[in-house]
C-alpha angles and dihedrals in degrees: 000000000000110000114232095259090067132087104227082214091076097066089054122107098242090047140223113337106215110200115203108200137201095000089138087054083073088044093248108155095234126195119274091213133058113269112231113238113207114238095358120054135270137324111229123198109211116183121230096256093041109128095215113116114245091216092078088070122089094229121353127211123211139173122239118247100021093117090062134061110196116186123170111223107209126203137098090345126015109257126180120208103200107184109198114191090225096184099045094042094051090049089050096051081049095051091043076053088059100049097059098044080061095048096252133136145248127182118193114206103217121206114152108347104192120206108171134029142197117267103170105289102356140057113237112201126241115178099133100058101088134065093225088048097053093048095045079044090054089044084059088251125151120183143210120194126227133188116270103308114196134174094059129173124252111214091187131048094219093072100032091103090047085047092044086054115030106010106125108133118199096170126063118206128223110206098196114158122343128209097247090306127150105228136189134182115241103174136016136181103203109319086328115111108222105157118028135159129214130213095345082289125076125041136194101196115176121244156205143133136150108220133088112186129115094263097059102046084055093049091051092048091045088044096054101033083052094045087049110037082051090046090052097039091060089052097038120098119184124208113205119235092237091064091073081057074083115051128185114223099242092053089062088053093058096046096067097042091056097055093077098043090056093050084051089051096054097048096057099041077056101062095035083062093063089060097045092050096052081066092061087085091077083068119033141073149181109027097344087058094043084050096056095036085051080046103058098034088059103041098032112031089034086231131160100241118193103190106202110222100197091060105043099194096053145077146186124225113212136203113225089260085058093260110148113244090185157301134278128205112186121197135178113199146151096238151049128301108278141203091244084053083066100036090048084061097049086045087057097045095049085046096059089046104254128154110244085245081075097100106234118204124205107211101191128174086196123178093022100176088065100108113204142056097248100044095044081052095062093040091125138232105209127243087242099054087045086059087037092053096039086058092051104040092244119145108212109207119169111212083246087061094046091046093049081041088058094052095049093051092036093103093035119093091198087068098121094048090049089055101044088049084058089051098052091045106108106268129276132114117315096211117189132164132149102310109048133314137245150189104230115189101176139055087232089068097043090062090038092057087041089059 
């Protein structure tokens, strides 16, 4: 029996398979073969693009940063444009997932982590668009950045070559609080934290370097799968499959104790993870949006949804004879609610030869590289598209609004009849946050409910 701290991969004959991942984001030429590791497998080198899912590694390596692209924009004011590959980045953190339920191991080499930019005279914050921030977030770590430390203290042997050669920090770590995770300090410069590792599993390790050839980009994955795999081997204890052959009593006992706990466990992660999955539409766009927005007006609105395939951003909602109640345009973009946004879902509705009294719903995730609850919440719908929707018949919801909407029906079980009521009632902008929801159809009453 392998503990939970031990890549099964590495009792295989051939050996651990170490991905490093992303490494040509940062324009590093990287190596077309596999690296031999002495002792302990092979060294891939997977592109960023590459489809191939990092949980088949043993243990994966990946630079911090390369999820997000943040350009400031100078002229009169001061603007960031900060690009986030959503859909990438959310099937990377499930993959990492992945790793550590298996007892496998990731190490992010951290150089500048940027939390917060420039938009003319504020600082929006952006700590959730990269795959190193939401993990360190999830580890309860918040961060600071400095300018370029060197001299830092190795606290561990194992890592004292990576640190000789690469270890700059330019980024200090707060522990803070950590979600039942065992933590231990790797590197320090003075009494700051810059490099850490939690439960035997995951690393922060800090980085720089200035090259960018092949050569180099071998000798950093070599030097950290080396400095881990030697850091895990000396905590890790093994326990051999032919000792269960002896069990204690009491283990027994708790064994069977523990069976229905686990299936209690399940069941509830389980359903934790419906709840969680409805967010994803904060996030998401194209067919993965339409799915999940299919998804919640069936289950939980108990509709009768009619996705049309021709059309791949539209759907039809049914009554139960086959009437049809009205239909849905979903859209996924960067930026704000437009008048061409109306006008697509009365094209559709004209196309599919409907009257304009068939109510039609704009289901829009706008402004999707605003990062937070609050701000993509006051992300607005101007005065002009209301009027525009309300003419039309067009009901504007942002996926914010349906998500807030959900919380307030969730313990109604005339939830369906309440929806379909917004939906039949004239166009305009369904507006919901945490203390009630709304349909607005003028710009009077959007200012009104601003102010």
């Amino acid at each position: 029996m392998v503990n939970q701290h031990q890549s099964k991969g590495q009792n295989s004959p051939e050996g651990a398979t170490i991905f490093v991942y992303g490494f040509d984001k940062l324009e590093f030429e990287i190596p077309s073969e596999p690296v031999k590791l002495s002792k302990i497998g092979r060294v891939e080198f997977i592109k960023f693009k590459d489809d191939t899912s990092l949980d088949k590694a043993d243990g994966v390596i990946i630079p911090q940063g390369v999820f997000e692209d943040i350009r400031r924009r100078s002229g009169a004011y001061v603007y960031t444009d900060v690009d986030v590959d959503w859909d990438l980045l959310f099937a990377r953190e499930r993959q990492v997932h992945n790793l550590r339920k298996a007892g496998k191991w990731v190490c992010f080499v951290i150089g500048r982590i940027v939390d917060s930019v420039v938009q003319q005279y504020e600082r929006e914050r952006i700590e959730e668009t990269d795959l190193c921030k939401r993990v360190l977030n999830d580890c309860g770590v918040t961060r600071v950045t400095v300018d370029g430390w060197t001299g830092l203290d190795v606290r561990d042997n194992a890592f004292a070559k990576y640190v000789s050669e690469y270890g700059v920090a330019n980024t200090v770590l707060h522990l803070g609080w950590s979600r039942d995770a065992e933590s231990r300090v790797l590197v320090k410069a003075g009494d700051r934290v810059v490099g850490v590792e939690f439960d035997n599993q995951l690393f922060f390790l800090p980085f720089h370097t200035t090259g960018r050839d092949k050569e180099t980009a071998s000798r950093i994955a070599v030097t950290v799968a080396q400095a881990v795999s030697d850091y895990r081997q000396k905590r890790t204890r093994e326990i051999p499959m032919w000792a269960d052959e002896f069990q204690f009593k009491a283990e027994r006992k708790l064994q069977a104790e523990l069976a229905p706990a686990r299936e209690q466990v399940d069941e509830l992660q389980a359903q934790l993870e419906v709840w969680r999955a409805y967010k994803a539409i904060l996030s998401t766009s194209g067919d993965i949006l339409k799915d999940e927005l299919v998804k919640i007006l069936r289950e939980y609105f108990e509709l009768r949804v009619d996705p049309i395939e021709e059309y791949r951003e539209d759907a039809k909602v049914l009554e139960e004879n086959g009437n049809v109640v009205a239909i849905v345009e979903f859209k996924g973009v960067k930026r704000g609610v437009q008048r061409e946004d109306i006008n697509q879902v009365d094209t559709h509705r004209e196309r599919n030869k409907m009257k304009a009294t068939v109510p039609g719903v704009l289901i829009i995730n706008n402004q999707m590289s605003v990062a937070g609850v609050d701000k993509r919440l006051d992300t607005p719908v101007a005065g002009l598209q209301i009027e525009h929707a309300k003419n039309h018949n067009v009901l504007i919801v942002r996926t914010i609004d349906l998500l807030f909407l959900m919380r307030h029906l969730e313990e109604s079980s005339a939830r369906k009849e309440e929806f379909l009521k917004l939906l039949r009632s004239g166009g305009g902008w369904l507006r919901a946050d945490a203390d009630g929801y709304k349909v607005i159809q003028t710009p009077r009453e959007e200012i009104e409910e601003s102010q």
